[in-house]
C-alpha positions in Angstrom: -13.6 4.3 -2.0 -10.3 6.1 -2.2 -7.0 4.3 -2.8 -3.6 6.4 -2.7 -1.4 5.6 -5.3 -3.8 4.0 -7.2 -3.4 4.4 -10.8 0.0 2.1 -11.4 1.1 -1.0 -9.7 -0.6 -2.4 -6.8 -2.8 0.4 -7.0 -4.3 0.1 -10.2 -5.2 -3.9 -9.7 -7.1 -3.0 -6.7 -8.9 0.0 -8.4 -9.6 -2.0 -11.2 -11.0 -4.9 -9.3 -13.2 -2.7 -7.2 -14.6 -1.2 -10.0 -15.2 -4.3 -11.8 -17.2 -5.1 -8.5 -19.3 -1.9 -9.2 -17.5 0.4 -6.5 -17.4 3.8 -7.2 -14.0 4.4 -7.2 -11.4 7.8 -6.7 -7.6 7.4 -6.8 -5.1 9.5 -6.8 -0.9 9.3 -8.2 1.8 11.0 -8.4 2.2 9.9 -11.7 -0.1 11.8 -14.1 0.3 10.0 -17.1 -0.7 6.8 -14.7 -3.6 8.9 -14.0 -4.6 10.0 -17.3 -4.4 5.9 -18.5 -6.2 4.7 -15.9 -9.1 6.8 -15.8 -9.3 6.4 -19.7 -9.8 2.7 -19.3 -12.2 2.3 -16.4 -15.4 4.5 -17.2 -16.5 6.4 -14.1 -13.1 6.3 -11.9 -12.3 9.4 -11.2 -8.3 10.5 -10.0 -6.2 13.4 -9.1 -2.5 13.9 -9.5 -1.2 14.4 -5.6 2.6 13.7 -3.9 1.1 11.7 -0.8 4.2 13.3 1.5 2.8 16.7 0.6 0.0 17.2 3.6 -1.5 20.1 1.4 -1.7 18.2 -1.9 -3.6 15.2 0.4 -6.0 18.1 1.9 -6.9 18.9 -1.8 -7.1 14.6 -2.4 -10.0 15.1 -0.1 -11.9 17.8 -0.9 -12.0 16.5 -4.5 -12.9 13.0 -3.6 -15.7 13.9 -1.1 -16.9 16.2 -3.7 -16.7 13.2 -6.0 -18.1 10.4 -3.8 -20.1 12.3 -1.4 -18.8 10.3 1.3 -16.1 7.5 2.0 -16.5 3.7 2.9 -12.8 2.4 1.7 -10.0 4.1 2.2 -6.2 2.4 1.1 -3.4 3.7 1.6 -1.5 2.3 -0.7 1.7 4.6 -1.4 4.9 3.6 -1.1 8.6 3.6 -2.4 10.9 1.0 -2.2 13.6 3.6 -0.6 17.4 3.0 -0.9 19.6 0.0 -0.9 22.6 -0.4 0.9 24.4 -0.8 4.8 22.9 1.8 7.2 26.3 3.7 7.3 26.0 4.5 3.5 22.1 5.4 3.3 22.0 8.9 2.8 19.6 11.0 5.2 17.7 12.2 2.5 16.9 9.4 1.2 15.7 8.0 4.5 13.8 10.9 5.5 11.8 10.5 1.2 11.6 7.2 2.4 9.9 8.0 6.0 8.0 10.8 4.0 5.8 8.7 1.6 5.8 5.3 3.5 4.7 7.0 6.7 3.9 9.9 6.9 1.9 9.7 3.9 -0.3 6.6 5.4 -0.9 9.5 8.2 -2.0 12.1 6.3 -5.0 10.2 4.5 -5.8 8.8 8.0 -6.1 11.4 9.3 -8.3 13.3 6.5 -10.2 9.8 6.0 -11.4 8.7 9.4 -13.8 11.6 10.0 -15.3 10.4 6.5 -15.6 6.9 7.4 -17.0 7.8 11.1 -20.1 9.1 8.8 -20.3 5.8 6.9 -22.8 2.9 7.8 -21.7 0.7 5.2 -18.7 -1.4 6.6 -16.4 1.2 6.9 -12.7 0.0 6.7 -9.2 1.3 6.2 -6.9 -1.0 4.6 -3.0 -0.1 4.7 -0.6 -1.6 2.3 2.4 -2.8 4.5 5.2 -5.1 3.3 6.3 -8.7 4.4 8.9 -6.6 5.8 6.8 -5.3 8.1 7.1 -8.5 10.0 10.7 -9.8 9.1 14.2 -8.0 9.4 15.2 -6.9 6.3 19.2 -5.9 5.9 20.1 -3.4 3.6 16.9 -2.2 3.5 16.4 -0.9 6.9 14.5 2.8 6.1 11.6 0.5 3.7 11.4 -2.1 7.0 11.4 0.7 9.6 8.1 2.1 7.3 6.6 -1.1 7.1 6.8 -2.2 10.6 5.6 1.4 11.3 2.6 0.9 9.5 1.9 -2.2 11.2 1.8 -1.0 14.4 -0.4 2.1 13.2 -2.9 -0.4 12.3 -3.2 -1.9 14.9 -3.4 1.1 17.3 -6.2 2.2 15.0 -8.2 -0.8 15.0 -8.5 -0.1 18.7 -8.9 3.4 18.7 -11.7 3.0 16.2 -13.4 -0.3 16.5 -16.2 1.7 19.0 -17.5 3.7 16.0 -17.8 0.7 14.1 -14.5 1.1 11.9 -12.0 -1.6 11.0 -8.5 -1.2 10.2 -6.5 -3.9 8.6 -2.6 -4.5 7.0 -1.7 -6.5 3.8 2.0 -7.7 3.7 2.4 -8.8 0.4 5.7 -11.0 -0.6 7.8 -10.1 -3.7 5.1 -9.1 -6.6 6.0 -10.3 -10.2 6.9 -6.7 -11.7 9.2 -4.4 -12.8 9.1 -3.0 -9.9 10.1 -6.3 -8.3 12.7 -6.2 -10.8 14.5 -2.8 -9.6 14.6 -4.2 -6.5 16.7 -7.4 -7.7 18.7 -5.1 -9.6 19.5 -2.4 -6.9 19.7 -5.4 -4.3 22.1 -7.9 -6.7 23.9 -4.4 -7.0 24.9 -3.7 -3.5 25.6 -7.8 -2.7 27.9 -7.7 -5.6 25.8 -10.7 -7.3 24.2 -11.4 -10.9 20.6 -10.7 -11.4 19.7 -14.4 -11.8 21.4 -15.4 -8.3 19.8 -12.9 -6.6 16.1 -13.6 -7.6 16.5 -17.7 -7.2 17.8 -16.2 -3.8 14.5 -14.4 -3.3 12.6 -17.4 -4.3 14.0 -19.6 -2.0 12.8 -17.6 0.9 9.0 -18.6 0.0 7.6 -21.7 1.1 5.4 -22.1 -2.6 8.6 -21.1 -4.6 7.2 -18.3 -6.0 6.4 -14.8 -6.3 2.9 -12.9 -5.7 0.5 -11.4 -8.0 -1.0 -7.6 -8.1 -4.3 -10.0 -8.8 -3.6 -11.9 -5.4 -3.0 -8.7 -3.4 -6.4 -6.9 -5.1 -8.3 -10.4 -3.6 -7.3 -9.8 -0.3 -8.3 -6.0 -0.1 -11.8 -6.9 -1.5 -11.9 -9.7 1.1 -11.3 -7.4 3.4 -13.5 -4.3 2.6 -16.6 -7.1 1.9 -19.4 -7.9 4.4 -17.8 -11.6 4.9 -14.7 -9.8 6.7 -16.8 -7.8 9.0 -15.3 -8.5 12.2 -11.9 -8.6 10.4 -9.7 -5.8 12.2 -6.5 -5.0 13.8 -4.8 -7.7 11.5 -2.1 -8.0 9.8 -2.1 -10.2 6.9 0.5 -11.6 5.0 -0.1 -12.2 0.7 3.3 -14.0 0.2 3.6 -17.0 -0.2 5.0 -17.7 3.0 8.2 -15.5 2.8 10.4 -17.2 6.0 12.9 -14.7 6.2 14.0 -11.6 4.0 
């Protein structure tokens, strides 16, 4: 299996729960010291250091992992930034267009370098694409990361179609807020731009989730092995939310 993004974050939980489950697993980060931990604390992962919104860096992603695995059953695309904060009329273009690069363009790129690999797989393929709660809720101020996420929704779901006849799923995970510090430079930027304290703007978040509280890189990792096991296989074109029950953004 391949999982972009995969040696910090999100991306590292569900590496590391796939190779606890005795996957052979390949990720690749932009972040090489992320890269170098990683693979020195799971024995057998193997990794690259790649910017997903380079389509030449994913090309070489591929060759290396296909060399690696000799062949592809799980592919994530996990990659993302959170992209700026602020109105519209004050995001700057090149932030959107980083933004539009990595959330979107990125989850295209290893689509469309992964799906010939999975056509050639007989064991369950899926592709699994890390979305966002707001990829199913408006989410003001931070219109370039919702325009991605919904994007990548509806990619999934085109896919699912366009591939279910060779046997291939394709699914979305939404997770909610996830306990982090990434979570926590979102707060920051967010309490920043609303001209509010830190603490009143995460009991703000918090009261947006039905349970009162946020997700878990642990609960997000469940899902995706859920979802790449034989007890999801007829699973596909869905998009499922990890959140907590986020009822508006």
């Amino acid at each position: 299996m391949l999982i972009s993004a995969g040696a910090g974050g999100i991306g590292a939980g569900m590496a590391r729960a796939f190779h606890d489950s005795g996957a052979r697993v390949y990720v690749c980060d932009i972040d090489r010291v992320a890269v170098d931990r990683i693979t020195s604390t799971l024995p057998g992962l193997r990794a690259s250091v790649a910017d997903v919104a380079d389509r030449a860096q994913v090309d070489r992603v591929f060759v290396d992992a296909e060399r690696a695995l000799g062949g592809l059953d799980v592919l994530i695309n996990n990659a993302g930034v959170a992209g700026p904060t602020g109105a519209i009329d004050d995001v700057d273009p090149s932030d959107w267009e980083r933004t539009i690069a990595i959330n979107l363009n990125g989850q295209y790129y290893f689509a469309r370098r992964g799906v010939p690999l999975l056509k050639k797989s007989r064991n369950n393929p899926v592709l699994i694409a890390i979305a966002s709660v707001a990829g199913r809720l408006g989410y003001p101020f931070r219109t370039p990361y919702a325009a991605t996420k919904w994007s990548i929704v509806g990619l999934i779901k085109s896919l699912a179609i366009e591939l279910g006849p060779n046997g291939i799923r394709a699914n979305a995970i939404l997770p909610g807020p996830v306990e982090g510090e990434r979570m926590n430079r979102v707060i920051a930027a967010r309490a920043q731009a609303l001209g509010a304290t830190l603490e009143t703007t995460r009991e703000d978040y918090l009261r947006k989730i039905s349970l009162r509280r946020m997700v878990t890189i642990d609960d997000v990792a469940a899902m995706a092995l859920f979802l790449a096991s034989p007890a999801a296989r007829n699973v596909s074109g869905q998009a499922i939310s990890v959140d907590g029950n986020v009822e508006y953004l």
